[in-house]
N, C-alpha and C positions, 0 to 999 in steps of 0.2 A: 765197475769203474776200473780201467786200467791206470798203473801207473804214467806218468811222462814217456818214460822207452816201451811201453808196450808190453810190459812183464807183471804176472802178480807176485806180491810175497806167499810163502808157506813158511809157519813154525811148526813143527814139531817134536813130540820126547819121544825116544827111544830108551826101554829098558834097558838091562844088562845083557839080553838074549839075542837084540836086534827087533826086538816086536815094539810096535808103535802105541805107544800110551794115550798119545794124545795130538789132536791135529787139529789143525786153526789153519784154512785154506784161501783163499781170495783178496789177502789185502794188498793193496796199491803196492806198487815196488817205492812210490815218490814217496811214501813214511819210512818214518826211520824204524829201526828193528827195534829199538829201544821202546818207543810209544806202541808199536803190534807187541811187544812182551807184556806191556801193563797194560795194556785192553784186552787182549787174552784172557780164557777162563783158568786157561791153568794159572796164573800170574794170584787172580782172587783163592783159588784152591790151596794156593801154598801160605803167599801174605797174609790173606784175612780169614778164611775157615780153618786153615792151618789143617785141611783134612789128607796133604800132600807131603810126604817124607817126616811123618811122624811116628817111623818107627825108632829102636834102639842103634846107639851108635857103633861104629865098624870098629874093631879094636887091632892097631896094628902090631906086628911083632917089637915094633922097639916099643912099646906101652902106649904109644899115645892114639886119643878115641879121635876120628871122624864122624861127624853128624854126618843124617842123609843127605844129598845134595845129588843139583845136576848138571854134568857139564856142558857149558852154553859156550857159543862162538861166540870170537872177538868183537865182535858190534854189539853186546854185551854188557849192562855195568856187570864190575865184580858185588853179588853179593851175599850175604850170611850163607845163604843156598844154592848159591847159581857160580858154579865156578867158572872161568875163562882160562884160555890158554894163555900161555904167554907170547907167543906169536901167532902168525896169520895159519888159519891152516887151508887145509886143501880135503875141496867135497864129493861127493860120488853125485851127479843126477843122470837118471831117466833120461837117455836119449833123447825123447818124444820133448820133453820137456825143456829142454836145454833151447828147441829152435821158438822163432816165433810165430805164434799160433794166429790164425784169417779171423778177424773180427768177428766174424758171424760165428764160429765155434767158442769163442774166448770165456763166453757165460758158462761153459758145461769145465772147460779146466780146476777148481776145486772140485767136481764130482770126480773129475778121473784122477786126483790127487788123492783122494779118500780112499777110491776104489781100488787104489795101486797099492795106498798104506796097508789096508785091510788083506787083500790077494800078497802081500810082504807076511802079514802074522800068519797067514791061515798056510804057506808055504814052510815058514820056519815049526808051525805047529806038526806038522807033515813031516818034518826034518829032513826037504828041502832047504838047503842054503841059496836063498837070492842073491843075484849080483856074483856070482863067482868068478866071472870076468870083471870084477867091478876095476881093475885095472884099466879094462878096452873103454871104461867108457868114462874115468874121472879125467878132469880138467883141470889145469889150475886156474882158478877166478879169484879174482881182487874181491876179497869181504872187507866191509867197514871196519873198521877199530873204534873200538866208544875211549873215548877219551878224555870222560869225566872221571869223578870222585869214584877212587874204589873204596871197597870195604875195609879196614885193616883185619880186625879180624878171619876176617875169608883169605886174604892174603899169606896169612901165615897157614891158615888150614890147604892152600893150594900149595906152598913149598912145601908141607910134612908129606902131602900126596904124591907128590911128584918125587922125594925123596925117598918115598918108600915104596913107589913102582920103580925108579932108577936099583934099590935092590933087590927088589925079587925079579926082577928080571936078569939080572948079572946070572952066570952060569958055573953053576957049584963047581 
């Protein structure tokens, strides 16, 4: 089932390395990002089995600890786990992907979403870097902004983060 414009949605996590953790391909682009995050497996993996970022927290130079988390685009809520940027950003896709696909192939696009995410790990495992042009080929596109109730908690744990990548990244 395609969305209204002809697009499907993809969620996916990306580790710290650029390998794909996790991929949930074919939902309508007409739902909102918000509902494909809580019907998502990872969404029950973190919420309710809690078998998702249950390890020890990150401790930073000025003392204070981050829990695991993941950072998720602005159509996003903020919460305990799922951090948001503070503004819109801007994403890398797949060529291929970006146009729109003839109805009669449009069933097999999450297979070659999977196939691509998969052919991504098994590249970085190789220690090939994918996308090294990924310059030539991002775009800027208008993402959503969710614009309910964020977390406060997470709120503040997204300023200490940002506060303390704004210093380690300054130059000694």
């Amino acid at each position: 089932m395609l969305g209204q414009n002809g697009y499907l949605m993809i969620q996916a996590l990306v580790d710290s390395q650029g390998k794909f953790m996790d991929v949930s391909a074919g939902w309508p682009s007409s739902m909102k990002p918000e509902f494909v995050l809580r019907q998502a497996k990872l969404f029950a993996s973190v919420e309710e089995l809690k078998e998702v970022l249950n390890g020890p927290s990150f401790g930073l130079m000025d003392g204070d600890f981050l829990p695991r988390y993941i950072l998720g685009a602005s159509c996003f809520p903020l919460l305990p786990w799922l951090f948001t940027p503070y503004v819109k950003r801007v994403r890398a896709s797949w060529g291929l992907l970006i146009q729109r696909w003839k109805d009669s192939s449009v069933e097999f696009l999450p297979f070659v979403i999977i196939t691509g995410c998969l052919l991504h790990n098994f590249l970085i495992h190789h220690g090939e870097t994918p996308l090294d042009d990924a310059a030539a080929v991002m775009k800027e596109q208008k993402i959503a902004v969710y614009y309910g109730e964020g977390n406060d908690s997470s709120q503040r744990i997204r300023d200490v983060l940002a506060l303390h990548l704004i210093r380690v990244s300054k130059p000694r």
